[in-house]
C-alpha positions, 0 to 999 in steps of 0.5 A, a space after each residue: 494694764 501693765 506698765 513700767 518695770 515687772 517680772 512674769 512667769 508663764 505656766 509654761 516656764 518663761 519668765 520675763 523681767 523688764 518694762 511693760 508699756 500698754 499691756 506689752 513688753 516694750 524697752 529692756 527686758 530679759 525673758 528665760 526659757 525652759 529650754 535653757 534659751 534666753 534673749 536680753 536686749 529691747 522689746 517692741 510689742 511682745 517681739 524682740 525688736 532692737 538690739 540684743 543677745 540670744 542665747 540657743 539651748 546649746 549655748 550658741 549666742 547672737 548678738 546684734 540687731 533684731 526686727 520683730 523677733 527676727 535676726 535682722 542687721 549686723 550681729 556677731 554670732 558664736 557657735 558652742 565650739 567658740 568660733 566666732 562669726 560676724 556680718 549681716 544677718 537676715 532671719 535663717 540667711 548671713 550670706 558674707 559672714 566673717 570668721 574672726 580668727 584668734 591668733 
């Protein structure tokens, strides 16, 4: 059973580097897709639960609150162009978002 700090690579490509606990990854961690996506930020049970930063393929990032592997609460989201966003975020819904403005 896995616990404390350890790297591991899939067959498929993601590796994972941060803390294990009962088999799991729980606490930090940072995992990499072949895809070019990434999440760096906290793990409860295998899922991204906590505060953290997805990085999309496109190099679009979230950064803010997750609950089991969902964007879930106040984040800041930047788009590939550079626009920045921020608000309540709720899975694929962020009604009410704001565009921070760079004068």
């Amino acid at each position: 059973m896995r616990s404390g700090w350890g790297k591991q690579s899939s067959a498929n490509g993601v590796l994972y580097f941060g803390e294990w606990r009962e088999d799991k990854m729980n606490g930090r961690g940072t995992v990499k897709y072949p895809s070019g996506a990434a999440y760096d930020g906290e793990f409860k049970d295998n899922e991204y639960h906590g505060t953290g930063t997805y990085t999309f393929p496109d190099g679009a990032k979230y950064t803010g609150d997750f609950r089991n592997n969902r964007l879930e609460g106040e984040g800041t989201f930047t788009c590939p162009k550079g626009l920045v966003w921020t608000g309540e975020f709720h899975g694929k819904a962020a009604l009410g978002l704001k565009l921070e403005h760079n004068l």
